[in-house]
N, C-alpha and C positions, 0 to 999 in steps of 0.2 A: 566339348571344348570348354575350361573353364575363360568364364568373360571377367577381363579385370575392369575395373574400372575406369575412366578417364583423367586423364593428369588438367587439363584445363576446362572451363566452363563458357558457355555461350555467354560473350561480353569481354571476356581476356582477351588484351593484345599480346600478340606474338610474334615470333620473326621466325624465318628458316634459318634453319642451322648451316646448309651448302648454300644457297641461293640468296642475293640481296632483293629479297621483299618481305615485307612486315604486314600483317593485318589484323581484322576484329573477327572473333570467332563467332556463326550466326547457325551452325548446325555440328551437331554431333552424331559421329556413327560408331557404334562401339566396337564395330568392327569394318574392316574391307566392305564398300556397298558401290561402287563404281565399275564399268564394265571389264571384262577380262582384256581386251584391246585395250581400253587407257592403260592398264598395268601394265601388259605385255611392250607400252611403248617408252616405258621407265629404261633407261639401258641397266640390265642385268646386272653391273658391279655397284649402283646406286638401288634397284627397286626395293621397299620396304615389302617388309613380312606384311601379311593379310590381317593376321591375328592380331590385332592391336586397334586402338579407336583410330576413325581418320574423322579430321577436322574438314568444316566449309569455312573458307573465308572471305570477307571484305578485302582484298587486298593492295597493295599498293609497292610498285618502286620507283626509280626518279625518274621512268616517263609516263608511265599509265595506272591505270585504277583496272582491275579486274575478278572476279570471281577464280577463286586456287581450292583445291581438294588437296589436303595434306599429310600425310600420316604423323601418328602420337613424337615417333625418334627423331621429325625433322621440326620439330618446334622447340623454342625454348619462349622464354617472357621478354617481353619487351616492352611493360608497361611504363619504365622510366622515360621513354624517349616519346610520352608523351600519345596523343587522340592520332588516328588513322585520318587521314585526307582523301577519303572514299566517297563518291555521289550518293551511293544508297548508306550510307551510315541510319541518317536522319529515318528511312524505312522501316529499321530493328531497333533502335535505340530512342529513349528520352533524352539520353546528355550524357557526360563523363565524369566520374565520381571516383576519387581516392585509385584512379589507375586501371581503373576497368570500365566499361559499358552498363548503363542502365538499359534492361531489355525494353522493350514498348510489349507493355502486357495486351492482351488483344481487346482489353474492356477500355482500353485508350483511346480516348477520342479524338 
């Protein structure tokens, strides 16, 4: 299977495209890595292809803050509407810079 590569980077904010929540990307998988029950529980006329990166997010909508697993098709950018209002931000990140995340490299003290 050829592996394409990822359209956004660990520190892009993004929104879903069906769903109202936005968040900060903290892991990349370049392809499906989540169990076949979480897929199987996608209903069939929405589930995303396997083949394609799926995103980890910070995320967020206008009641709670929560960790989302999301595939490459249901993202677009969302860095104009500004920093994610996430608890663990601060965890992954140094700060917000020109529209994306600065990662917290692990030599950070």
């Amino acid at each position: 299977m050829l592996m394409r590569s990822a359209r956004y980077r660990i520190g892009d904010v993004v929104r879903h495209r069906r769903y109202p929540f936005r968040g900060v990307i903290v892991d990349v998988d370049p392809e499906f890595a989540n169990t076949e029950e979480w897929w199987q529980s996608i209903p069939e006329e929405v589930r995303p292809s396997k083949d394609q990166p799926f995103y980890h997010l910070l995320a967020e909508n206008e009641q709670t803050a929560y960790a989302a697993y999301v595939s490459e098709q249901n993202l677009l950018p969302d860095a104009e509407a500004g920093p994610v209002n996430h608890p663990e931000v601060d965890d992954y990140f140094v700060g917000f810079d020109d529209g994306r995340y600065v990662f917290r490299s692990e030599d950070v003290n």
